[in-house]
C-alpha positions as CSV (number, residue, x, y, z in Angstrom):
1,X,-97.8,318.4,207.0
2,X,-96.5,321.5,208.4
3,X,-99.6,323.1,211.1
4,X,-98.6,326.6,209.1
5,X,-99.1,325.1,206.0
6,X,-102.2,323.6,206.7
7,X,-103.8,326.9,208.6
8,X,-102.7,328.7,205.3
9,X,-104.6,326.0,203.0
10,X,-108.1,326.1,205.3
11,X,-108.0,330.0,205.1
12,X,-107.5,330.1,201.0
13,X,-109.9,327.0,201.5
14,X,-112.3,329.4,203.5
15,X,-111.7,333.0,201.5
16,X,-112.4,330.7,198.5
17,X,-115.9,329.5,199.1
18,X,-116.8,332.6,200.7
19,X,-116.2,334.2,197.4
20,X,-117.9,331.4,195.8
21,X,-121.1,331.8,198.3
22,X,-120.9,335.4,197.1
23,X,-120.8,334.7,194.0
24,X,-124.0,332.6,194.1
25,X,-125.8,334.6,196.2
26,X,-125.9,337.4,193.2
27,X,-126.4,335.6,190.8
28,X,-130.4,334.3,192.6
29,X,-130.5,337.7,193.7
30,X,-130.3,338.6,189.8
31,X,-132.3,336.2,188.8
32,X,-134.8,336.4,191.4
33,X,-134.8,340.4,190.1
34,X,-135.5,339.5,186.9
35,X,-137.8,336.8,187.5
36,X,-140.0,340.3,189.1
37,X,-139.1,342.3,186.3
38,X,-140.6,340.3,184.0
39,X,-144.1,339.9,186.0
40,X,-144.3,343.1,186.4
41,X,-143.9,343.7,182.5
42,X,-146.3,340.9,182.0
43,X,-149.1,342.4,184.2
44,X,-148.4,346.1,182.7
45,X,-148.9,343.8,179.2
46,X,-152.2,342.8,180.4
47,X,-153.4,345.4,181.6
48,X,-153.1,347.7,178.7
49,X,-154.0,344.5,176.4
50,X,-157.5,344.9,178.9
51,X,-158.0,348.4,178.9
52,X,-157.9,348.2,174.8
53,X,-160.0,345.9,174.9
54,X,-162.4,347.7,177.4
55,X,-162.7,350.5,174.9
56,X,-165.3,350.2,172.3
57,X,-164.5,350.9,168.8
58,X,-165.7,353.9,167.7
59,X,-167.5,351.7,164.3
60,X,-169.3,350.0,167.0
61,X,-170.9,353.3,168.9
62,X,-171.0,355.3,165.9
63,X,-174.3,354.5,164.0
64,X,-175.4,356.6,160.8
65,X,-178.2,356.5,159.0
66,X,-176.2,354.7,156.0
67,X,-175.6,351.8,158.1
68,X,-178.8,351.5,159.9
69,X,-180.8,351.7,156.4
70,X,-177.9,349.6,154.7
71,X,-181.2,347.0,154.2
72,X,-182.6,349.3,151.3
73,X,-185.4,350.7,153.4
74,X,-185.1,354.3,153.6
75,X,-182.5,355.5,156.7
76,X,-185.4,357.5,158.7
77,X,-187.7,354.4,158.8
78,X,-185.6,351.6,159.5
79,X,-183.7,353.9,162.2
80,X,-186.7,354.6,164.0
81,X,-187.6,351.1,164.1
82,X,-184.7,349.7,164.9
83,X,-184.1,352.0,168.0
84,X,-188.0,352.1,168.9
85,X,-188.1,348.8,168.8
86,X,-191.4,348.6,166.3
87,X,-191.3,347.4,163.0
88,X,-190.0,349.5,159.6
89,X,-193.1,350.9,158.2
């Protein structure tokens, strides 16, 4: 084989898998970028999935007298009891 020839062939040979290295190199960095991307979604997921949770519902904090006398006794007896700890009267 011609030495031209074959110094022609290793450079394509060489410009090819250079390209090809390039080429591969990318596509991890993409997908190493992405593979962040969707952690940090994840986390930001979890932590407003935490911070609702964190929060009380409002039916939870917000007592009335209907609910705390929702045994029959009248609301201003069982209330006091139940918060004073004593018994209804």
């Amino acid at each position: 084989m011609d030495p031209l020839k074959a110094a022609a062939a290793t450079a394509v040979c060489l410009v090819l898998f250079w390209l090809a290295f390039r080429l591969t190199r990318r596509l991890v960095d993409m997908a190493i970028a992405g593979g962040y991307a969707e952690e940090r979604r994840r986390l930001a997921e979890e932590e407003a999935q935490a911070a609702l949770d964190a929060v009380p519902q409002a039916s939870a904090i917000c007592a009335t007298p209907a609910s705390l006398g929702a045994n029959g006794d009248p609301p201003s007896a069982s209330a006091i009891g139940i918060v004073q700890g004593a018994p209804a009267k």
